[in-house]
Kinemage of the C-alpha trace (Angstrom):
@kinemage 1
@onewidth
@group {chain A} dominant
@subgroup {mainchain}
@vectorlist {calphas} color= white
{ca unk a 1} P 8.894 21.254 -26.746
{ca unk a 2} L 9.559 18.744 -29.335
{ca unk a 3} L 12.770 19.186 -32.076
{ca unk a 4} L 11.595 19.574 -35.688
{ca unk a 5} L 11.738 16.523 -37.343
{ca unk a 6} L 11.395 14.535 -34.482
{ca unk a 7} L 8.055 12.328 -34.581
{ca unk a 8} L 4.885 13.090 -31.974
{ca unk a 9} L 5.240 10.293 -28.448
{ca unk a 10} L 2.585 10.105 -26.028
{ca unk a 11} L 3.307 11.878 -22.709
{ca unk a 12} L 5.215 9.497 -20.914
{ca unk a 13} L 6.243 9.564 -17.073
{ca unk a 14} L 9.118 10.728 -16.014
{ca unk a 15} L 9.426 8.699 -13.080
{ca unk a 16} L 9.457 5.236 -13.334
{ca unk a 17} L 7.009 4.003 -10.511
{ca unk a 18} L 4.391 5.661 -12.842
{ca unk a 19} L 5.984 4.339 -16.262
{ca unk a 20} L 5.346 0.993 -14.180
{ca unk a 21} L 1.911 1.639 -13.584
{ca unk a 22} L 1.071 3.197 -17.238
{ca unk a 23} L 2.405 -0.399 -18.538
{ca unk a 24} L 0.355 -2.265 -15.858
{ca unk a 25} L -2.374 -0.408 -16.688
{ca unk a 26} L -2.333 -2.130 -20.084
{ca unk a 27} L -1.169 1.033 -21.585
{ca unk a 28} L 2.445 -1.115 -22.718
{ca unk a 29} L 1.351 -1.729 -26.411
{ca unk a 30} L 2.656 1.919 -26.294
{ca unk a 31} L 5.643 1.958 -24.546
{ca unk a 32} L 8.732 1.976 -26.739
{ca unk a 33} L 12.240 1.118 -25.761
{ca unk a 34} L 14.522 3.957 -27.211
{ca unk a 35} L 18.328 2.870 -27.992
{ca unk a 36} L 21.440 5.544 -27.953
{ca unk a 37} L 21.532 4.915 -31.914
{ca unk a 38} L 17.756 5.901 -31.792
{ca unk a 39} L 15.702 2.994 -33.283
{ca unk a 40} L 12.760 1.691 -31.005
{ca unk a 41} L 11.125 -0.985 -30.234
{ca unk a 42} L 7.892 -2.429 -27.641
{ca unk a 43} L 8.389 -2.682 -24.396
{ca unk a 44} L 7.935 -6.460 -23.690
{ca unk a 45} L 6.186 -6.053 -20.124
{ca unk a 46} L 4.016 -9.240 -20.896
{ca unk a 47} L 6.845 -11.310 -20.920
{ca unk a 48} L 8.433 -9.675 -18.241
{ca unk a 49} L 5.428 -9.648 -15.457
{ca unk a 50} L 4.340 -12.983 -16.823
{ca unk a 51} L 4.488 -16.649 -15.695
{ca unk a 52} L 8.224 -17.771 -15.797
{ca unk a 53} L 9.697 -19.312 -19.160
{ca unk a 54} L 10.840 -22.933 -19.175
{ca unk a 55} L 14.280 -21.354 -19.602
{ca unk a 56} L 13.612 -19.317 -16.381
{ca unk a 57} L 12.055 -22.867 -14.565
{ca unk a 58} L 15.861 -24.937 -15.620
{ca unk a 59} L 17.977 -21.898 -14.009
{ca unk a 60} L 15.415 -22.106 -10.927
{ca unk a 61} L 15.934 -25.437 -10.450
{ca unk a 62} L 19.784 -25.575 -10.279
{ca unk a 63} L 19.498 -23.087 -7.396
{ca unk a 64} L 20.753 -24.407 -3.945
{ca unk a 65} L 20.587 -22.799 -0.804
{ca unk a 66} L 19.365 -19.620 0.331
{ca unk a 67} L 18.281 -16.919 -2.492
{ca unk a 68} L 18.570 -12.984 -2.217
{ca unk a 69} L 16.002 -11.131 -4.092
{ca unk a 70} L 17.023 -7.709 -4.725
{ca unk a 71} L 14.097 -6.344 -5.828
{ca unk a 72} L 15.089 -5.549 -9.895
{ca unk a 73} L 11.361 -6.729 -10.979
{ca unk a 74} L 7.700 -8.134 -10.329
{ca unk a 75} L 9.213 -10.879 -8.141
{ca unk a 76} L 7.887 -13.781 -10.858
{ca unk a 77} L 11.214 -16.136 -9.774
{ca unk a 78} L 10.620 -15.514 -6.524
{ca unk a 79} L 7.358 -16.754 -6.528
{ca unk a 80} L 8.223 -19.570 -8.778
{ca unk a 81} L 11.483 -20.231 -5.593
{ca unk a 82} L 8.482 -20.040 -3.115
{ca unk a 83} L 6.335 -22.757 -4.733
């Protein structure tokens, strides 16, 4: 049950494999970021299953020697590592 005063959100998952999914799903323009102080903003999920960033291609480059993913995302650097 929502609090009064507090504006209407689409149902969102509780778990996050399936808030995952609803942003895959293209569903993202609708996912909002909610900070402590309460202010929102978009989820960027483009940018963050996307191609790497020139920034991310000058810190892959610097890397020497064997590389640990620990599986925090959609494994973009470590596909940009593979090539």
């Amino acid at each position: 049950m929502r609090r009064p005063g507090t504006p209407a959100v689409d149902t969102v998952p509780r778990r996050p494999a399936d808030l995952y999914a609803r942003g895959l799903s293209g569903a993202a323009s609708r996912l909002l970021l909610r900070h402590e102080d309460g202010t929102t903003r978009p989820v960027p999920l483009a940018t963050w299953i996307g191609a790497v960033t020139p920034v991310d291609r000058r810190v892959i480059e610097r890397l020497h020697g064997p590389v640990l993913d620990v599986g925090c995302g959609p494994g973009r650097h470590v596909a940009a590592l593979q090539r």
